[in-house]
MDTraj code that builds the backbone (N, CA, C; nanometers):
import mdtraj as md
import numpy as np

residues = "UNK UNK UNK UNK UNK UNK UNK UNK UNK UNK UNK UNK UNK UNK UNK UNK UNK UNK UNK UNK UNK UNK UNK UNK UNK UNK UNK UNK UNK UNK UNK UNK UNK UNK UNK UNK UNK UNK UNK UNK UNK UNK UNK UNK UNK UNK UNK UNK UNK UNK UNK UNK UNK UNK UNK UNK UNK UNK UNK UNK UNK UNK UNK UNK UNK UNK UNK UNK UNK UNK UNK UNK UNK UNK UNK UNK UNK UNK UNK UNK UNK UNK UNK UNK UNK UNK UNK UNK UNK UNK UNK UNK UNK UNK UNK UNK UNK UNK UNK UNK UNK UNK UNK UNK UNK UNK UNK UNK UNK UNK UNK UNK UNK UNK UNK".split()
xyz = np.array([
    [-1.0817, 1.1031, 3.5231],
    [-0.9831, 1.0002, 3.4902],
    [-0.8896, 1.0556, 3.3827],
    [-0.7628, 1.0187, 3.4042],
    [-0.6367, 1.0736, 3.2701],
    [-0.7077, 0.9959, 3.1373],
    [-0.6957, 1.0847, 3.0726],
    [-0.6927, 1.0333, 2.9387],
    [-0.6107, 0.9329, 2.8739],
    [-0.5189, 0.9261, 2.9335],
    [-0.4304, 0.7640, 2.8639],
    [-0.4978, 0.6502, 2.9831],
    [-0.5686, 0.6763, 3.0575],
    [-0.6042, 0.5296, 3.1547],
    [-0.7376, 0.5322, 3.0646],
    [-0.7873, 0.6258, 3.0035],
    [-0.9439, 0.6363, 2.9394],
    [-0.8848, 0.5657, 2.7615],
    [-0.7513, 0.5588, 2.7191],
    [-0.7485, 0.5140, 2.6087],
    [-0.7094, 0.3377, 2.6766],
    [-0.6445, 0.3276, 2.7464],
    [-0.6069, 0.1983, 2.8277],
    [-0.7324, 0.0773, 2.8432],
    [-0.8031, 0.1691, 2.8871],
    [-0.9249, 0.1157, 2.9351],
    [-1.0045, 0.0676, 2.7930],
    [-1.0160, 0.1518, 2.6949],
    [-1.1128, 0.0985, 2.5831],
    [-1.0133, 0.0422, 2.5382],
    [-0.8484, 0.0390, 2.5463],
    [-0.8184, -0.1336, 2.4526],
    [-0.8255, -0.2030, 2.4608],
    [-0.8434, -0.2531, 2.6092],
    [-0.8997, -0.3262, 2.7013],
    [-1.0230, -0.3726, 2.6761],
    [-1.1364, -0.3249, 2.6272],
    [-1.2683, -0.3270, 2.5586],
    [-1.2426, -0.4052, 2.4649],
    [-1.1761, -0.2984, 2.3832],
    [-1.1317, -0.3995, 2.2466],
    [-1.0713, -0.5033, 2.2267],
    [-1.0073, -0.5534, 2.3079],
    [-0.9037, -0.6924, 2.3613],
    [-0.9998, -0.7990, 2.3679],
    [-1.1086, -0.7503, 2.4869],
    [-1.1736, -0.8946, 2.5275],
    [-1.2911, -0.8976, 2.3842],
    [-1.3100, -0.7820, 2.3423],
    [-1.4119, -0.8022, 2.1619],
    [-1.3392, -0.9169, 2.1087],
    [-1.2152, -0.8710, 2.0900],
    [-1.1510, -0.9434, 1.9343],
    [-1.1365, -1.1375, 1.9953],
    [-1.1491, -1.1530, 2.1537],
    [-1.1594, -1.2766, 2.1564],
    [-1.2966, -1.3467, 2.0609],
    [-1.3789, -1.2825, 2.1183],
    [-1.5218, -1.3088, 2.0722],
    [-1.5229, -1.3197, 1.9250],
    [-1.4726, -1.2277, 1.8124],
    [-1.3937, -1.1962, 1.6660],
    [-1.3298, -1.3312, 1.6656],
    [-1.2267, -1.4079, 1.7444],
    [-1.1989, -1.4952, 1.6832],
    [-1.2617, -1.6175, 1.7029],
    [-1.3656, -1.6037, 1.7589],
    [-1.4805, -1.7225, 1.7816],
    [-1.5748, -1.7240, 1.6643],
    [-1.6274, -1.5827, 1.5945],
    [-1.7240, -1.6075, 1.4950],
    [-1.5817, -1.5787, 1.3630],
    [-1.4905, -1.6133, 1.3903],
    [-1.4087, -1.6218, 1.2814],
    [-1.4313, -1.4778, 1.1746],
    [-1.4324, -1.3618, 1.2722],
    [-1.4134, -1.2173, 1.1542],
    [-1.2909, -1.1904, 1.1946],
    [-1.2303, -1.2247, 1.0701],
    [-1.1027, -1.1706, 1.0353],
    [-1.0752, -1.0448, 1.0243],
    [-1.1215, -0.9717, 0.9629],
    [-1.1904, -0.8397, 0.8852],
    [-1.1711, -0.7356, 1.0132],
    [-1.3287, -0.8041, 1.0525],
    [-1.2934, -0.7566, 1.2339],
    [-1.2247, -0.7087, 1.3202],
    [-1.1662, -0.8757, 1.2996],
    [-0.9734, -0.8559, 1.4157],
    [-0.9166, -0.7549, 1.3715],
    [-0.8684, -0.7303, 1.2494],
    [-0.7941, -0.7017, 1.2032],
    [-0.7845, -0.5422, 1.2141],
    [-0.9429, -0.5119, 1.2099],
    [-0.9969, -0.3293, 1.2630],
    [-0.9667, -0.3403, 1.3642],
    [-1.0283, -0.4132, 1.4762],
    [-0.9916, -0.3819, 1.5762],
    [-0.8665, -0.3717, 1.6653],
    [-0.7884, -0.4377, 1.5842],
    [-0.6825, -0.4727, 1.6718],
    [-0.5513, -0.3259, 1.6355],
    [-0.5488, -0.2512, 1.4835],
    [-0.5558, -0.1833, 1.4168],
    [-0.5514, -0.0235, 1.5469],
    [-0.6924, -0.0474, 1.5660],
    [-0.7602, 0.0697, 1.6627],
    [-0.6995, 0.0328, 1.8225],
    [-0.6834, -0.0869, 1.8656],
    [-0.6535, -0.1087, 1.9787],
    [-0.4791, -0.0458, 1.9895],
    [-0.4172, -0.1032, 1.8531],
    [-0.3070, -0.0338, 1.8524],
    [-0.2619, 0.1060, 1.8880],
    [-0.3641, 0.1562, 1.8011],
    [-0.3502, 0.3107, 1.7926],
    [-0.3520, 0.3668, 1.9584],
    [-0.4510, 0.3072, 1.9703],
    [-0.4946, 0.3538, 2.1536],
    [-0.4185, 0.3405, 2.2819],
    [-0.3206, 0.2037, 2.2791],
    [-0.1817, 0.2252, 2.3325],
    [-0.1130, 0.2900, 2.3334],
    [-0.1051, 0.3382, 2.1993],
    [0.0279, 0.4432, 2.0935],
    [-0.0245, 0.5724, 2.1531],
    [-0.1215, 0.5905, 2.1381],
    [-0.1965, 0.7474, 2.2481],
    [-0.1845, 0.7988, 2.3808],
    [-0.2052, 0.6154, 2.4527],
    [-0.1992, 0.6543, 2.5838],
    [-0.0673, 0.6878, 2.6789],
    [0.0220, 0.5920, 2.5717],
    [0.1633, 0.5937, 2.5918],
    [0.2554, 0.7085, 2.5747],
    [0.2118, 0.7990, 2.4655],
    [0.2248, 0.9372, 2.3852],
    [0.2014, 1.0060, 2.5745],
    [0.0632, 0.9953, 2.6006],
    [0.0565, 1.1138, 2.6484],
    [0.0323, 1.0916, 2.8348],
    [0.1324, 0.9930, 2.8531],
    [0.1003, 0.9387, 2.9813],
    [0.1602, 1.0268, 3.1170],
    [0.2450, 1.1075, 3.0284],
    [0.2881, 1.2206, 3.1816],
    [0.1195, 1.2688, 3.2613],
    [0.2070, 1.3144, 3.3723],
    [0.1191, 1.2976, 3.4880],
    [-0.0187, 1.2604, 3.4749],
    [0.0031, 1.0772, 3.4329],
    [-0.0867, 0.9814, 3.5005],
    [-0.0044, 0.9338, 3.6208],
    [-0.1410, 0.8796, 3.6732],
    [-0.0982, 0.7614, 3.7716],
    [0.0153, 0.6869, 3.7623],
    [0.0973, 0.6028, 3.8045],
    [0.2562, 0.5601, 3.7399],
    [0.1448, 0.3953, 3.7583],
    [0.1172, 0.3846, 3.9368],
    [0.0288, 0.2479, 3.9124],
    [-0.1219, 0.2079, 3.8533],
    [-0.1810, 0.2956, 3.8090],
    [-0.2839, 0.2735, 3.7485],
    [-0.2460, 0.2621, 3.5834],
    [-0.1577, 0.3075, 3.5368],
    [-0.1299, 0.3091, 3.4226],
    [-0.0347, 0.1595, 3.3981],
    [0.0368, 0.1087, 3.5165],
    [0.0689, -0.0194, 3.5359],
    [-0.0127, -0.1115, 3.5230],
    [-0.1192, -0.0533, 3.5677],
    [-0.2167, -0.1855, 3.6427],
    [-0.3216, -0.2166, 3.5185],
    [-0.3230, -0.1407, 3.4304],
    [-0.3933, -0.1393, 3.2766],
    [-0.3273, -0.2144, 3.1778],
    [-0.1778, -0.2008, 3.1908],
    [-0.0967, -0.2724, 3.1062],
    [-0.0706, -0.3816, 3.1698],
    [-0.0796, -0.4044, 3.2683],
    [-0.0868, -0.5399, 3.3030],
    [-0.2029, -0.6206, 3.2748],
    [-0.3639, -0.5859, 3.2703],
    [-0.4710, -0.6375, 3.2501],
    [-0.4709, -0.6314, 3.0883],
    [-0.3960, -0.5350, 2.9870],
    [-0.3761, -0.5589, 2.8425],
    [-0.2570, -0.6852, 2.7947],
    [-0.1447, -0.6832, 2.8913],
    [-0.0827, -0.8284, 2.8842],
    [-0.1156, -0.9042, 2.9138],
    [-0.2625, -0.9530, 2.9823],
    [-0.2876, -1.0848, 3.0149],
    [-0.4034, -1.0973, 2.9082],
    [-0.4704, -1.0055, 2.8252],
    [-0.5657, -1.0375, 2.7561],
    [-0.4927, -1.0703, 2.6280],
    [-0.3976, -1.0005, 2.5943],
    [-0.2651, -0.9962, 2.4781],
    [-0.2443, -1.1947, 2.4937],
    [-0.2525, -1.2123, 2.6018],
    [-0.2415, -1.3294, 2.6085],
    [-0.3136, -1.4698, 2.6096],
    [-0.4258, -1.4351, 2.6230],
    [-0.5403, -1.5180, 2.6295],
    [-0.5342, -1.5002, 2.4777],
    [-0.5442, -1.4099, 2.3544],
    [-0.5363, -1.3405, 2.2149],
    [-0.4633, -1.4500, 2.1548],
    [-0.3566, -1.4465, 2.1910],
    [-0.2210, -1.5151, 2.1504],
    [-0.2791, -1.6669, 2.1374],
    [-0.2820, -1.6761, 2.2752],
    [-0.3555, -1.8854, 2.3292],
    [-0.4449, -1.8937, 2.2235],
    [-0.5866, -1.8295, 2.2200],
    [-0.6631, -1.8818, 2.1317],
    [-0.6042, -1.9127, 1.9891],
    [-0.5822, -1.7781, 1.9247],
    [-0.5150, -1.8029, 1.7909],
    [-0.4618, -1.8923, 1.7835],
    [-0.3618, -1.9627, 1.8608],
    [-0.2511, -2.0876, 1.7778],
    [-0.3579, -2.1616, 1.8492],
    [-0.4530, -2.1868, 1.9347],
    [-0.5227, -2.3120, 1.8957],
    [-0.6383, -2.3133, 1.7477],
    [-0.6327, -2.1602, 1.7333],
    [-0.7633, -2.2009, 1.6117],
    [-0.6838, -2.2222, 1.4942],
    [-0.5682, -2.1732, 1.4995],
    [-0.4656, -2.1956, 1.3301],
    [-0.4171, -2.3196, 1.3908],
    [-0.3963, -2.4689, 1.4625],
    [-0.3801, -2.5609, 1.4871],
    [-0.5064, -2.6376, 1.4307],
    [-0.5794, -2.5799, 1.4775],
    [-0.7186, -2.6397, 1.4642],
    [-0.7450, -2.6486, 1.3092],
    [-0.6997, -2.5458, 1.2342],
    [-0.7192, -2.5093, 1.1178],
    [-0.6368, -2.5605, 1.0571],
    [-0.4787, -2.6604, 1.0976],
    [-0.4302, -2.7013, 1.0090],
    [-0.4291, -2.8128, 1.0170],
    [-0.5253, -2.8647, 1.1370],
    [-0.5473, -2.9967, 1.1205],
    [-0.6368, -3.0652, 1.0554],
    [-0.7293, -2.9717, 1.0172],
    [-0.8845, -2.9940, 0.9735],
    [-0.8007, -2.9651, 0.7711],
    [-0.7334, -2.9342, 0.7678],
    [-0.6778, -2.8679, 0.6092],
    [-0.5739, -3.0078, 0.5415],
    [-0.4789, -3.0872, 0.6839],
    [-0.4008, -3.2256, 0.6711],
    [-0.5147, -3.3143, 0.6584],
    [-0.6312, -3.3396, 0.6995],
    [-0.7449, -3.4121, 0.6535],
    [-0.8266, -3.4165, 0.5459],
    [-0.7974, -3.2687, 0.5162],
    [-0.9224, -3.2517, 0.3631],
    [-0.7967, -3.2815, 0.2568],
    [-0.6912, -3.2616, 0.2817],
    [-0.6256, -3.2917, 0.1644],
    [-0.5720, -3.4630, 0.1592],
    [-0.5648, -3.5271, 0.2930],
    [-0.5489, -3.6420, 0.2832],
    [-0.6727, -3.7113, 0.2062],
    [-0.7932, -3.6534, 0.2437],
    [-0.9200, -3.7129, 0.2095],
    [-0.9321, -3.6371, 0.0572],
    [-0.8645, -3.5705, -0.0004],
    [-0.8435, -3.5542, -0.1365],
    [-0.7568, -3.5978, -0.2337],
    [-0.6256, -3.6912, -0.2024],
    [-0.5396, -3.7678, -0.2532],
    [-0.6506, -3.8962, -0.2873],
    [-0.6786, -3.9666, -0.1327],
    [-0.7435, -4.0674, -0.1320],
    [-0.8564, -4.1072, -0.2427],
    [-0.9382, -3.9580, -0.2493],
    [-1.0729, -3.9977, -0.3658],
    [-0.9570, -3.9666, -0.4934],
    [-0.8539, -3.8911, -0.5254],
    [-0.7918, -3.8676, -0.6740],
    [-0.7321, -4.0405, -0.6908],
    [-0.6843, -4.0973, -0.5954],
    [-0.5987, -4.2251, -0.5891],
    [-0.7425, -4.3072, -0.6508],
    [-0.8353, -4.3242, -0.6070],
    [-0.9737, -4.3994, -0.6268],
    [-0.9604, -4.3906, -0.8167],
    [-1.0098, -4.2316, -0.8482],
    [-1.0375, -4.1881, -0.9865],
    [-0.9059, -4.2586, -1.0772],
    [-0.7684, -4.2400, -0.9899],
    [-0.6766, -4.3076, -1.0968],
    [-0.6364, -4.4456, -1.0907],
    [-0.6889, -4.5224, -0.9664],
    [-0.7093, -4.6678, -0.9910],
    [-0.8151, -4.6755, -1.1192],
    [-0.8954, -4.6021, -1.0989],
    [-1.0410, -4.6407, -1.1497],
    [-0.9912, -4.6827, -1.3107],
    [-0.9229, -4.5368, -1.3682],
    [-0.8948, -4.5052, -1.5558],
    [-0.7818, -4.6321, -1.5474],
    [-0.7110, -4.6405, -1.4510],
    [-0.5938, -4.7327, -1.4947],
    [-0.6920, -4.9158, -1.5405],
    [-0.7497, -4.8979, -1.4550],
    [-0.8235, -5.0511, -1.4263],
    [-0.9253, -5.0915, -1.5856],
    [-0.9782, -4.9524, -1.5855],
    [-1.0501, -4.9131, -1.7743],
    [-0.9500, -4.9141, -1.8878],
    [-0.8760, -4.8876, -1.8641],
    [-0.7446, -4.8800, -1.9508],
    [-0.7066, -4.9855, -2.0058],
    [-0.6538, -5.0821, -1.8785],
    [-0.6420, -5.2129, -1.8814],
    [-0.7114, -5.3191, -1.9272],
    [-0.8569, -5.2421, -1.8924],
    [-0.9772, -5.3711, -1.9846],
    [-0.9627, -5.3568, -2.1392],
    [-0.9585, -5.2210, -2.1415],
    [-0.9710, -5.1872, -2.3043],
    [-0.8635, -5.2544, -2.3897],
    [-0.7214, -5.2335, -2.3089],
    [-0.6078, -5.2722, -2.3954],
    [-0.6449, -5.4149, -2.3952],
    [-0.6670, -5.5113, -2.2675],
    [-0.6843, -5.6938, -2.2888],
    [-0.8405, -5.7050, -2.4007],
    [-0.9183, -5.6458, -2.3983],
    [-1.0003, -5.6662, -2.4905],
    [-0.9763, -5.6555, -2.6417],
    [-0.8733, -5.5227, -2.6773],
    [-0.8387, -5.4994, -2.7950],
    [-0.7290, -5.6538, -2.8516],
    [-0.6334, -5.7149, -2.7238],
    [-0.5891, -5.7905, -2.7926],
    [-0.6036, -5.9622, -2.8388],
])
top = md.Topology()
chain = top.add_chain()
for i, resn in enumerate(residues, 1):
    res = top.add_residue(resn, chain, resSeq=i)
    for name in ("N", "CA", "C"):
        top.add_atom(name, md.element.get_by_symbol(name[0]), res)
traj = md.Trajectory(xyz[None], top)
């Protein structure tokens, strides 16, 4: 097999990994791997004379559809993530609003008691 369908092929490896990476949420991870997956395009692409013209098609086509499934997940987990972040902070106004009813309401006793 050419050596750029043999680098094609393991980004391809590495593509369907980093889905799995963004399921146990390693960032770290992605971020190597995707890093290395880069590089391995950049190689195969470098040195793709006399490969295959359609096998070397037919790799980048199976790396654009995983590129894409990549893509889908992410904006649902950073959706996911900014919906769960509009809740913790709503649900953190709400208990600060509680604490400053609370001093205002103490405040108020103290001052009608003092007079």
């Amino acid at each position: 097999m050419h050596p750029s369908l043999e680098c094609l092929d393991k980004a391809a490896e590495l593509a369907r990994r980093e889905i799995g990476l963004l399921d146990l949420d390693d960032m770290a991870g992605l971020g190597e791997s995707a890093d290395e997956r880069l590089r391995l395009i950049n190689e195969a692409w470098a040195g793709k004379g006399g490969c295959d013209a359609g096998a070397f098609s037919q790799r980048l086509l199976r790396l654009r559809d995983l590129q894409r499934r990549l893509d889908e997940k992410a904006v649902r987990l950073h959706a996911a993530t900014g919906d769960l972040l509009k809740k913790r902070q709503q649900a953190s106004r709400a208990i600060q609003g509680y604490g400053a009813r609370g001093k205002r309401s103490m405040f108020a006793q103290v001052v009608t008691r003092n007079s």
